[in-house]
C-alpha positions in Angstrom: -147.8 -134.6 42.7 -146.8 -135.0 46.1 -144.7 -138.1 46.9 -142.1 -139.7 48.8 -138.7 -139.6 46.6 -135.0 -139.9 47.7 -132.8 -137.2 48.1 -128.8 -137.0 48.7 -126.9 -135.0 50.8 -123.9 -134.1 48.4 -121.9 -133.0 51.9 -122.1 -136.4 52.9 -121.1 -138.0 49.4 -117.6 -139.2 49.2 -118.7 -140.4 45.6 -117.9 -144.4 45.5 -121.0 -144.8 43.5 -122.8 -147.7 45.1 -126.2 -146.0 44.4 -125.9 -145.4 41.2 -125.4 -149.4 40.7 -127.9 -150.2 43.0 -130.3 -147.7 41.3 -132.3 -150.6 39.0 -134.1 -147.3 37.5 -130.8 -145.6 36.3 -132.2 -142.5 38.3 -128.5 -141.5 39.9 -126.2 -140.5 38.0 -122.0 -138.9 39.1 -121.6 -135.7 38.4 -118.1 -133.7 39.6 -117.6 -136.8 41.8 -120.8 -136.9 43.4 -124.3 -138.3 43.4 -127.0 -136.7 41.9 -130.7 -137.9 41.3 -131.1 -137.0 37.6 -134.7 -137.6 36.9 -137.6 -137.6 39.1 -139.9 -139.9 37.0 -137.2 -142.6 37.1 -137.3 -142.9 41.0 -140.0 -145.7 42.1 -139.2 -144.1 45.6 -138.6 -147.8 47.0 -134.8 -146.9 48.1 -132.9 -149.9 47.1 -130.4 -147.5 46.5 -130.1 -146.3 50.6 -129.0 -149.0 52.3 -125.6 -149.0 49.5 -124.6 -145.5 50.8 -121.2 -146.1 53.1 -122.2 -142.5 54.4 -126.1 -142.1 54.7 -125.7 -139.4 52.6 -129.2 -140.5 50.9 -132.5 -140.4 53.1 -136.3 -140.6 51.9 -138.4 -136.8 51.6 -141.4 -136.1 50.7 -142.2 -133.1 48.2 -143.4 -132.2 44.8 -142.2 -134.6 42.1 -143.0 -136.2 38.8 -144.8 -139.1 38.9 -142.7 -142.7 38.6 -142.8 -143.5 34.8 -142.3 -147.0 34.5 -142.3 -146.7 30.9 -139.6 -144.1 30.4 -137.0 -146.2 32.9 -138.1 -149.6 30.8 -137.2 -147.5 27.3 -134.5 -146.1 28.8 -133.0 -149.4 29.9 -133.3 -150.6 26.2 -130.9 -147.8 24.9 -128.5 -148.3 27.7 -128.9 -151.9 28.8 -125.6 -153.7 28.1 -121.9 -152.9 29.4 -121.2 -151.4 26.2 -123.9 -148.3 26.1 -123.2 -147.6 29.6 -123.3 -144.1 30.3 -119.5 -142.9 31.4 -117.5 -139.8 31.6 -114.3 -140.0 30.3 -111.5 -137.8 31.9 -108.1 -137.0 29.9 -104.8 -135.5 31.2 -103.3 -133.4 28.4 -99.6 -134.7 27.3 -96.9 -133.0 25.2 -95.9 -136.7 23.9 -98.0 -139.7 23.0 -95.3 -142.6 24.2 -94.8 -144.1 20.6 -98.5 -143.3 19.7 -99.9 -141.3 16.4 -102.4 -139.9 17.9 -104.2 -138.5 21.1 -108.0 -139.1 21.4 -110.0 -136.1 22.4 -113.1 -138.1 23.5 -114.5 -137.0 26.1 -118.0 -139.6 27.0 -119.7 -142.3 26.5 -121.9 -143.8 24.1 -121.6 -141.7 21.2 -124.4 -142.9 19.1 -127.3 -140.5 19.1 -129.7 -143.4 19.1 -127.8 -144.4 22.6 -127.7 -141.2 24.2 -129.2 -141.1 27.6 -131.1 -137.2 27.1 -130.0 -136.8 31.1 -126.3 -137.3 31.1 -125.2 -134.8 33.4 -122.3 -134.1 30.6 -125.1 -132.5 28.5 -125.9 -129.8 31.3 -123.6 -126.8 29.3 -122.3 -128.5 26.3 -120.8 -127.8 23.2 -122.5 -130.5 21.1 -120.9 -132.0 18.0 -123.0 -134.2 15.7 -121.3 -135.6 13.3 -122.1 -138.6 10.2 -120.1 -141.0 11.0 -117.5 -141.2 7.9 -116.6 -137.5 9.0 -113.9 -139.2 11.2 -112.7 -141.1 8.5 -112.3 -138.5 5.3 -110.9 -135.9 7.8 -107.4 -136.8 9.1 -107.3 -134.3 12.4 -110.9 -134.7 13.5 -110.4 -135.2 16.7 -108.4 -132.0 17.3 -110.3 -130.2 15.1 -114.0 -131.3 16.3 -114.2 -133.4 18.8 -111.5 -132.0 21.7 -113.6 -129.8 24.0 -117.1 -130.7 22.9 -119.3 -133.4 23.5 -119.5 -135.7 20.9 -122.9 -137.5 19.2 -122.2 -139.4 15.7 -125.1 -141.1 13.6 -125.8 -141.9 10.1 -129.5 -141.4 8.8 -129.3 -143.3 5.7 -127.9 -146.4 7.6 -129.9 -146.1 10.7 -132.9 -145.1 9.0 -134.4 -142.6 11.2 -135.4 -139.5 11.9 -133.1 -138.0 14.8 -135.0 -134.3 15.3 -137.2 -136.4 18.0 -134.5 -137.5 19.8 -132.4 -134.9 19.1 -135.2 -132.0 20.4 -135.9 -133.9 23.9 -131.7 -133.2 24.4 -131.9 -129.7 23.6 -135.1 -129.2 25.5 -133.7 -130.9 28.4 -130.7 -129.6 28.9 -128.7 -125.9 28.4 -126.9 -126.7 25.3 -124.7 -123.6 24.3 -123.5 -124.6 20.7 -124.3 -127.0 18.0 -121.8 -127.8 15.4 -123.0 -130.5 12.6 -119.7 -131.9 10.7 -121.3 -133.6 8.0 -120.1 -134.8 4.5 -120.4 -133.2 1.1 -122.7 -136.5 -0.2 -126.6 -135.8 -0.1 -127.6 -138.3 2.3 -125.5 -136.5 4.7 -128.5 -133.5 4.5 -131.0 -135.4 6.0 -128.6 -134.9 9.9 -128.4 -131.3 9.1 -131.5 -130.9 8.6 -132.5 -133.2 11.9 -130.7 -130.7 13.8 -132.6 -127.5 12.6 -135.5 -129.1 13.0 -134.8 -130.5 16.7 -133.4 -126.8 17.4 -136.9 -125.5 16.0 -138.9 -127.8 18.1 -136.7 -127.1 21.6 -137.8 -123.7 21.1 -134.6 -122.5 22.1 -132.0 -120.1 20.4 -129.1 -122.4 20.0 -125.9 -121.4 18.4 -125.4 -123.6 15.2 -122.6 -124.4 12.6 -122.1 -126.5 10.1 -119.2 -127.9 8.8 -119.5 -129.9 5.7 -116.2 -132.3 4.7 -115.7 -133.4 1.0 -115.1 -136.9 1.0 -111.3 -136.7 -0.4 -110.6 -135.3 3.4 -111.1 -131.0 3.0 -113.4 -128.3 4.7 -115.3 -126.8 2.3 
């Protein structure tokens, strides 16, 4: 449909973020320091967010656009409501020491939960997913080294959360340009029922995604 909908002049961005906290909808999102309108459908093309640009780098336009889906932003704002599911990038300077530490994390976003994960964080757009169960951090001493450093990270347990994570897992794939999957799953049968989420989201994406899986035995080995 035709309708009027913000757009943002990345020139003119000096990336403070204002809009994307005066964006009720969660529409804007920063990506490489700037803002970017991430969805269509979560724009009410009101503009509460212009008058919070320091630059004017966002004006009103009219063009071809999905309609506002007031649904899809209230649903959204559910998963990713409080402080602590906020959706944030998380940007890590290499070191050759850890100051006293055991270890360096490898994390690189946030929320990791796959029930949490906002299907248009602009850190999906290329990724190297890896979804893991949850105790594969804990039976596998290096995991973050090993699985985690370099890939985006989405962790879930299907026996405790007692769902089926193909739906939620096929609107990511479809959404974005994923370029691997790896599962890292443990040796225990519950653990199939994520693997098996993943084919079936893969399946249903209808795209040719690159997948491996990794299953951990729970005294801490690859097998």
């Amino acid at each position: 449909m035709i309708r009027k909908i913000i757009q943002i002049d990345e020139n003119k961005c000096n990336g403070c973020g204002a809009c994307v906290k005066a964006c009720h909808e969660g529409a804007i999102a920063l990506v490489d320091g700037k803002a970017r309108l991430m969805r269509d459908d979560y724009c009410d093309g009101l503009g509460d967010c212009l008058p919070s640009c320091p630059t004017g780098a966002i004006t009103f336009t009219v063009r071809e656009a999905l309609a506002y889906d007031e649904e899809a932003v209230r649903k959204g704002r559910m998963e990713c409501g409080c402080l602590g599911t906020a959706m944030k990038e998380l940007r890590r300077r290499e070191s050759s020491c850890f100051s006293g530490q055991d270890a360096e994390s490898h994390l690189s976003q946030w929320p990791v939960q796959i029930k949490l994960m906002p299907p248009n964080a602009p850190y999906l757009t290329g990724a190297d997913l890896l979804i893991a169960a949850d105790c594969t951090a804990y039976a596998y001493a290096s995991f973050h080294k090993r699985f985690i450093k370099g890939r985006i990270t989405l962790v879930g347990c299907p026996k405790l959360d007692g769902v089926d994570y193909s739906e939620k897992l096929s609107v990511i794939f479809a959404a974005n340009d994923i370029r691997s999957v790896t599962v890292a799953r443990m040796e225990v049968p519950c653990c199939g029922g994520l693997e098996m989420a993943v084919r079936k989201a893969i399946a249903a994406s209808g795209k040719n995604i690159p997948l491996e899986v990794v299953t951990i035995s729970t005294d801490g080995k690859i097998l």
